[in-house]
C-alpha positions as CSV (number, residue, x, y, z in Angstrom):
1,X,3.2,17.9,4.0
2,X,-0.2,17.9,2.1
3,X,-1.6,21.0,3.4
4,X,-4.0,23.0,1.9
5,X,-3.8,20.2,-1.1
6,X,-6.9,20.2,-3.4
7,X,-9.3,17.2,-2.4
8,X,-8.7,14.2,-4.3
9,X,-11.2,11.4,-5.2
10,X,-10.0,8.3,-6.8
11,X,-12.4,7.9,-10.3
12,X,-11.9,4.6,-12.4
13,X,-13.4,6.0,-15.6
14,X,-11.0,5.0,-18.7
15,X,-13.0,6.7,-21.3
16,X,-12.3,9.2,-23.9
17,X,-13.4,12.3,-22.3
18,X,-12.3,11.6,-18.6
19,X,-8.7,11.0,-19.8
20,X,-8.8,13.8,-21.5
21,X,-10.2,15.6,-18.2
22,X,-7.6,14.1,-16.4
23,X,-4.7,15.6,-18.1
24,X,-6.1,19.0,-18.1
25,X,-6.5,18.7,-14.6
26,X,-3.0,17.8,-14.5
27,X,-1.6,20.1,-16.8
28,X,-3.8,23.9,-15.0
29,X,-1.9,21.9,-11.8
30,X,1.5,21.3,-13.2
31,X,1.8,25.2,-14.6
32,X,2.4,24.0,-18.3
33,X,1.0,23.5,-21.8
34,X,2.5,20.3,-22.6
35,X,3.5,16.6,-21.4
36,X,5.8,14.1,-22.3
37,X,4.0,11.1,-21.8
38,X,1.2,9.7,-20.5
39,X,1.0,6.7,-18.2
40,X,-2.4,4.8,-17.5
41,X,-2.6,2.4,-14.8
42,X,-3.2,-1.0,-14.4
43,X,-6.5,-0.9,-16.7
44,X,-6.7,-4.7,-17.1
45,X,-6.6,-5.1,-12.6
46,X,-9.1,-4.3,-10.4
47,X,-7.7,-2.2,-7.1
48,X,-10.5,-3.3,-5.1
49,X,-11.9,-6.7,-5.1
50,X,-13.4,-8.7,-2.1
51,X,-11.5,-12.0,-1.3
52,X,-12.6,-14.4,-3.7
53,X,-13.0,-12.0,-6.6
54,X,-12.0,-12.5,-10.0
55,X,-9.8,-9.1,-10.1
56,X,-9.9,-9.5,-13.8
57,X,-13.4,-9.6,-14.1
58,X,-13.4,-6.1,-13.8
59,X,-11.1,-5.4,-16.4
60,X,-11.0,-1.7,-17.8
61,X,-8.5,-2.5,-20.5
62,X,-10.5,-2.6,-23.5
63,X,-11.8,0.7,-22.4
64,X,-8.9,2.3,-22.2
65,X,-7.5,1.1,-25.3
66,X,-10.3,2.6,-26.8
C-alpha cells in the first residue's frame, strides 16, 4: 500500500518556520496552492514519555501558540 512513499520522520518542532515548512511540504505533496485548515496536534502532550513521566512536562503548547 505505501510503496515507493517518500520517507517520513516524525519532527516535534512547533515553531514558526517548521510549521510553515510543514505545510509547504504538504501542499508540493497534495498538488495545490491552498488549504482549508490547519490542524496541530496534541502540543500540550508528550507522545513519548517513559513510565513515570510527567507527559506534560514536555509541553509544546506555548510554542505553538506562538
Amino acid at each position: 500500500m505505501w510503496d515507493g512513499a517518500p520517507p517520513f520522520r516524525a519532527d516535534f518542532d512547533y515553531s514558526r518556520d517548521a510549521v510553515l515548512r510543514s505545510i509547504e511540504g504538504s501542499l508540493k505533496r497534495l498538488k495545490t496552492d491552498y488549504i482549508d485548515m490547519l490542524a496541530i496536534h496534541d502540543p500540550g502532550e508528550a507522545i513519548h514519555f517513559q513510565p513515570g513521566e510527567d507527559p506534560f512536562a514536555r509541553s509544546r503548547f506555548k510554542e505553538a501558540m506562538e
